[in-house]
C-alpha positions as a Markdown table, in Angstrom:
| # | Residue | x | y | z |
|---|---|---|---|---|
| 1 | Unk | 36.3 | 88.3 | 118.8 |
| 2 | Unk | 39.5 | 89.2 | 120.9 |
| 3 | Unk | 40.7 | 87.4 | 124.0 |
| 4 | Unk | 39.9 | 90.5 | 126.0 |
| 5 | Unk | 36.2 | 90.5 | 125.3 |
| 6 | Unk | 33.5 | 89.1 | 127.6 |
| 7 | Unk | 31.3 | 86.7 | 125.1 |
| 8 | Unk | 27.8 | 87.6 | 125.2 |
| 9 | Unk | 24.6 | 87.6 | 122.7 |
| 10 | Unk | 26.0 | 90.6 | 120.2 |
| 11 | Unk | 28.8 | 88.1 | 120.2 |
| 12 | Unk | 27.1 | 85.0 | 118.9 |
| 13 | Unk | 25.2 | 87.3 | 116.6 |
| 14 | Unk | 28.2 | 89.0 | 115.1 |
| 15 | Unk | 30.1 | 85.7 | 114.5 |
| 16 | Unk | 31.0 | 85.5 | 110.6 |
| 17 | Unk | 33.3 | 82.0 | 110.4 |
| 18 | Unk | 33.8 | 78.6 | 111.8 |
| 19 | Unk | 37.2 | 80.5 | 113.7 |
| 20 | Unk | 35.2 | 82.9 | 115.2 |
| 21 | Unk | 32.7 | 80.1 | 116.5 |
| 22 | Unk | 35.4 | 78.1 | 118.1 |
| 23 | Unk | 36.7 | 81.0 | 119.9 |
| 24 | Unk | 33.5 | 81.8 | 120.9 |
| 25 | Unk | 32.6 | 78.8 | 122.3 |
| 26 | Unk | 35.7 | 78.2 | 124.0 |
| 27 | Unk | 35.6 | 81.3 | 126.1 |
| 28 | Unk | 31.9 | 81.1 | 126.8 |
| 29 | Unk | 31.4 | 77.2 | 127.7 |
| 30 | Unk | 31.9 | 77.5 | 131.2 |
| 31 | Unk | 30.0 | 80.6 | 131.7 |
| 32 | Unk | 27.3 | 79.5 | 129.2 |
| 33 | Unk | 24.4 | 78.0 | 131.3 |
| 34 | Unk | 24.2 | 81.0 | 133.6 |
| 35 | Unk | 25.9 | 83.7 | 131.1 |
| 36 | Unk | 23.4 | 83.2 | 128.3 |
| 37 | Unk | 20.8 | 80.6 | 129.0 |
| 38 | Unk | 19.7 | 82.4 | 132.6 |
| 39 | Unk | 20.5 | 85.9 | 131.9 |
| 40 | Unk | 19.3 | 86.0 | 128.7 |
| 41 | Unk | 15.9 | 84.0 | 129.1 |
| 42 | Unk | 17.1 | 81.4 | 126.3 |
| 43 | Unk | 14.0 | 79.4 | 126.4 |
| 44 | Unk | 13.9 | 77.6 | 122.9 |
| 45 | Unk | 15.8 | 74.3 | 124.2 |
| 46 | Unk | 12.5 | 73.7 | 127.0 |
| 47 | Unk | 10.6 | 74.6 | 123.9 |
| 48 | Unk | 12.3 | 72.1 | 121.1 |
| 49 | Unk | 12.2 | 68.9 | 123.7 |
| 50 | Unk | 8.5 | 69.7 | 124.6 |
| 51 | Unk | 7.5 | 69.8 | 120.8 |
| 52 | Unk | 9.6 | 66.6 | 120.6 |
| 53 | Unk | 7.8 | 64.9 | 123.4 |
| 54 | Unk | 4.5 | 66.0 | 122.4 |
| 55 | Unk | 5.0 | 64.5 | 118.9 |
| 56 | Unk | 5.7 | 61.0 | 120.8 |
| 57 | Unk | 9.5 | 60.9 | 120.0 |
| 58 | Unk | 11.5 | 58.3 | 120.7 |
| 59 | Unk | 15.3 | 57.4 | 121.4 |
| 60 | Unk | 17.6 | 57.4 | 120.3 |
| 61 | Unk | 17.7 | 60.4 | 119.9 |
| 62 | Unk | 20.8 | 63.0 | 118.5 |
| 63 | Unk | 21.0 | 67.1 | 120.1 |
| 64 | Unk | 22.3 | 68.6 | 116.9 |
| 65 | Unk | 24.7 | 71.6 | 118.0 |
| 66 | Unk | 24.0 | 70.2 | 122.0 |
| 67 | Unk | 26.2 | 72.4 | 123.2 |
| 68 | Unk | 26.4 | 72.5 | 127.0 |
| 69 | Unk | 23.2 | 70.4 | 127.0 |
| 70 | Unk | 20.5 | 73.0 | 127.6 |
| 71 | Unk | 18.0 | 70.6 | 125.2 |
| 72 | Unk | 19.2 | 67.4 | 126.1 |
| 73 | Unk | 18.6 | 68.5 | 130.1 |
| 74 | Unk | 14.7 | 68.1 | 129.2 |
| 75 | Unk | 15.0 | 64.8 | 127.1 |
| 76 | Unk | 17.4 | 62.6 | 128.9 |
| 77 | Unk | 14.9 | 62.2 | 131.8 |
| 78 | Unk | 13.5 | 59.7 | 129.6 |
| 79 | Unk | 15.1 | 59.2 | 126.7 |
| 80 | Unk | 18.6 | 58.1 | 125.0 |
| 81 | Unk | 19.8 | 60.9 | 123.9 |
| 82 | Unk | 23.3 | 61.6 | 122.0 |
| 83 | Unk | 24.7 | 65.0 | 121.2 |
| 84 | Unk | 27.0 | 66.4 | 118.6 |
| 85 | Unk | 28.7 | 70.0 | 118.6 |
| 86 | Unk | 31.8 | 71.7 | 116.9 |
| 87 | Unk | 33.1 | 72.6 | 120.3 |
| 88 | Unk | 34.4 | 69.8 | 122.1 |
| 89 | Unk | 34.9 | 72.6 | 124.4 |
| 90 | Unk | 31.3 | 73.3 | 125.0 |
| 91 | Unk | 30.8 | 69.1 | 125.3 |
| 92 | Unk | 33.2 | 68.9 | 128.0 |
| 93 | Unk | 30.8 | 71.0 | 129.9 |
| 94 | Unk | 28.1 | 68.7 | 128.7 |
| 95 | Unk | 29.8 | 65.4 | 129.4 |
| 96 | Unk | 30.4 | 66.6 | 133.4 |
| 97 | Unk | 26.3 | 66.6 | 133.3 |
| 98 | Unk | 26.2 | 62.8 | 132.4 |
| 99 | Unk | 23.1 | 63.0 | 130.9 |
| 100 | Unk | 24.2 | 62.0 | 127.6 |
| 101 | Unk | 25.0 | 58.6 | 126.2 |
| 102 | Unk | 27.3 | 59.3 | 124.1 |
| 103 | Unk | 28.9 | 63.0 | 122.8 |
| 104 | Unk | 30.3 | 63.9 | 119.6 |
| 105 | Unk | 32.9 | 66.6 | 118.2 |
| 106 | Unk | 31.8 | 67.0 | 114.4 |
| 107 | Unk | 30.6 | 69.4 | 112.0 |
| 108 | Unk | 26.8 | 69.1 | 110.4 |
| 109 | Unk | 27.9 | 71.1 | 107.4 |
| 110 | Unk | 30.0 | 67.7 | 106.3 |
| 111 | Unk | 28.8 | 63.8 | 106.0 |
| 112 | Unk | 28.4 | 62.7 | 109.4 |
| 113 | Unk | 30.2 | 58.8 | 110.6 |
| 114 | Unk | 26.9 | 58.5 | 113.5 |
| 115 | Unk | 24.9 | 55.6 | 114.2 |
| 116 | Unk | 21.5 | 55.8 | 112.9 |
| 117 | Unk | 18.9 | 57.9 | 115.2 |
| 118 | Unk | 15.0 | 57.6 | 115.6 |
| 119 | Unk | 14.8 | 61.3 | 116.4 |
| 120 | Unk | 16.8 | 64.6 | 115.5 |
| 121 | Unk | 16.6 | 67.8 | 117.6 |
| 122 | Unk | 18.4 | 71.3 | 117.5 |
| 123 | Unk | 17.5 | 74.4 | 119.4 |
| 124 | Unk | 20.5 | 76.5 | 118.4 |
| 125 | Unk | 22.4 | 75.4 | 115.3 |
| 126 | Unk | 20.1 | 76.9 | 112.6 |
| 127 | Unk | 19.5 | 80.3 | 114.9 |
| 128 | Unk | 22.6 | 82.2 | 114.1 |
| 129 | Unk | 22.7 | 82.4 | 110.9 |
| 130 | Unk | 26.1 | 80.5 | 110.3 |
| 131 | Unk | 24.2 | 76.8 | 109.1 |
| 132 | Unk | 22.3 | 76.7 | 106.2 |
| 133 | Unk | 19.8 | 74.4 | 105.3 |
| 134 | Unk | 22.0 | 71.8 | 103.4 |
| 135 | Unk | 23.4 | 70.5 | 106.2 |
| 136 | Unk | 19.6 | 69.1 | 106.9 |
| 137 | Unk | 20.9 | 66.8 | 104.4 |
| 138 | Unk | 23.5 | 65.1 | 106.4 |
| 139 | Unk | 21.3 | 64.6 | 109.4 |
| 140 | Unk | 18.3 | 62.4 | 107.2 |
| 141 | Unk | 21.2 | 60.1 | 106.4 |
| 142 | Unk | 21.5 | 59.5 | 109.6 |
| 143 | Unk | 17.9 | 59.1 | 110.6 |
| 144 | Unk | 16.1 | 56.1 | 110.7 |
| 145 | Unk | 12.7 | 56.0 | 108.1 |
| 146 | Unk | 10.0 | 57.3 | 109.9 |
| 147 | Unk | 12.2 | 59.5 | 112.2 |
| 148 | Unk | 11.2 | 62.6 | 113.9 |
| 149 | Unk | 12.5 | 65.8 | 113.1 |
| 150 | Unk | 12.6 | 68.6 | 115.7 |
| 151 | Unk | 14.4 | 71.8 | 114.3 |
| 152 | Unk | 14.3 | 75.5 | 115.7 |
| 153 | Unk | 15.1 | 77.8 | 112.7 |
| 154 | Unk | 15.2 | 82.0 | 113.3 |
| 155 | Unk | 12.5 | 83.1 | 111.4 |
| 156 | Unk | 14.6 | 86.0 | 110.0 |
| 157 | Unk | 16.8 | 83.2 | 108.4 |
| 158 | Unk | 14.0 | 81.2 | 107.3 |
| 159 | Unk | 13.3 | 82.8 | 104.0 |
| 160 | Unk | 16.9 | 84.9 | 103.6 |
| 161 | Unk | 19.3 | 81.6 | 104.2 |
| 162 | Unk | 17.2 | 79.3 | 101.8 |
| 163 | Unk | 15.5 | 77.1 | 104.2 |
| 164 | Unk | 11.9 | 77.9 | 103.4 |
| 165 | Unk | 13.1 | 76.8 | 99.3 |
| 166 | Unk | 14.9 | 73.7 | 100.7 |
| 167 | Unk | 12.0 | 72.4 | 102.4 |
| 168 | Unk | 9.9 | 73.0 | 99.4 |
| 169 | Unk | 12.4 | 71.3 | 97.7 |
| 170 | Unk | 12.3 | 67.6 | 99.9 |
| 171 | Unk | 9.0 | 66.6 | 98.3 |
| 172 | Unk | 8.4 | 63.2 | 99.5 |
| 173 | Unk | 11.9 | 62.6 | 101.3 |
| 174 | Unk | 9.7 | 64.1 | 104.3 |
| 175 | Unk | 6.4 | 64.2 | 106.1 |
| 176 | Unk | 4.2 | 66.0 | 107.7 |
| 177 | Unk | 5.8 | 69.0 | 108.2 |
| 178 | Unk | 4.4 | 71.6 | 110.9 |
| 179 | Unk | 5.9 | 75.0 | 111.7 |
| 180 | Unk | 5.0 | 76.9 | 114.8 |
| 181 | Unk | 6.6 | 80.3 | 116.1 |
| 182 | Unk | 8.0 | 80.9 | 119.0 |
| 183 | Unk | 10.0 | 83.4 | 121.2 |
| 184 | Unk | 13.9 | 82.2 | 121.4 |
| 185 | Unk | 14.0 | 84.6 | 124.4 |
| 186 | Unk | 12.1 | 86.0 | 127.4 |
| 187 | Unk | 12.1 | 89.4 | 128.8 |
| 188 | Unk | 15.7 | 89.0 | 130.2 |
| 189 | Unk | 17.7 | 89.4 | 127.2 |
| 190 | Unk | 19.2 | 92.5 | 125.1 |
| 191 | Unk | 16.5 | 94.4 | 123.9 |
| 192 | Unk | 17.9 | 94.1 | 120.1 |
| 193 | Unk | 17.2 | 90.5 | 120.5 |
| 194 | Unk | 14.2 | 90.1 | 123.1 |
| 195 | Unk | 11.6 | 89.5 | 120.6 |
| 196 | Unk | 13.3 | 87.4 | 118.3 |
| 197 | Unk | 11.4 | 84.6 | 116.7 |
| 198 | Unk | 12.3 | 80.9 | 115.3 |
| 199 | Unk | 10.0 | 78.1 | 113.5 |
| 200 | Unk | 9.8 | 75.1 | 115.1 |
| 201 | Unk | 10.1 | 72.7 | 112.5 |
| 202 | Unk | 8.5 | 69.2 | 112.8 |
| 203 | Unk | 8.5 | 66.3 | 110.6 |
| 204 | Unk | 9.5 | 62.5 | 109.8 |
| 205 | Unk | 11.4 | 61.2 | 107.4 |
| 206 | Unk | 10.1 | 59.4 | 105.3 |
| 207 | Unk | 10.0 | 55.5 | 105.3 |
């Protein structure tokens, strides 16, 4: 994405490598909240902290890919919550907020150096494409036994990225794993994207 261009949904959809992300994100964090979560209706953060809450989660709690803190908004009410991001640009957005114990710059896609969480929630990390399931891996070393698992996954990359035979694959490294659909978007965003879909994802790891 060039300097010049004004980030938007096409651009978060047309990313293709962890460059392109930062640059992204580092032109769009100010501008985020309004420029994409009002305009475009983004609605799966409300959704990913009411699925958490309505599973009884507990803190602490880590925002996988927190971003600006569109999840953690709805957690932190009542809840610890931590988040992590590869854009420290996007955290300093979230940090200003102070609803967040503690923030942190890392990458999922690697082994994480995180205290140990009772819950584990992501509304945007596994949406675009660019994560693939393995990085799930990194995040149950870092959850406590009988942790809750709250994950948004597009449905398109469900099945195409591997996640549907990764999950197959835990066995008994997790339980009671639900999946429910729902709209990432109202009727405010691009009409390419309007009616996309992600799984919710809930489970615990096992203890």
């Amino acid at each position: 994405m060039g300097m010049s261009d004004i980030p938007n949904l096409r651009s978060a959809y047309d990313m293709t490598s962890e460059e392109d992300i930062h640059a992204l994100y580092r032109e769009w964090a100010h501008s985020y909240d309004v420029g994409f979560g009002d305009a475009q209706g983004y609605q799966l953060p409300q959704a990913v902290a009411r699925a958490y809450i309505a599973a009884g989660g507990k803190g602490p709690v880590l925002d996988v890919g927190a971003g600006t803190g569109l999840l953690g908004e709805h957690l932190t009410a009542t809840l610890d919550v931590d988040g992590v991001d590869l854009s420290s640009v996007m955290l300093g957005v979230a940090r200003s907020k102070q609803i967040y114990r503690d923030l942190y710059t890392g990458n999922i896609n690697v082994q994480l150096n995180l205290p140990q969480y009772m819950g584990i929630v992501s509304a945007g990390t596994f949406t675009l494409g660019h994560v693939g399931p393995t990085a799930i891996d990194n995040l149950l070393e870092i959850a406590e036994p009988g942790g809750l698992f709250v994950l948004a996954v597009n449905a398109v990359h469900y099945v195409d990225a591997g996640f549907a035979a990764y999950f197959d694959g835990l066995g008994a490294a997790i339980a009671g794993l639900t999946q429910v659909k729902t709209r990432i978007y109202d009727d405010r965003a691009d009409a390419d994207h309007r009616d996309d879909i992600a799984y919710i994802l809930t489970f615990t790891k096992a203890g």
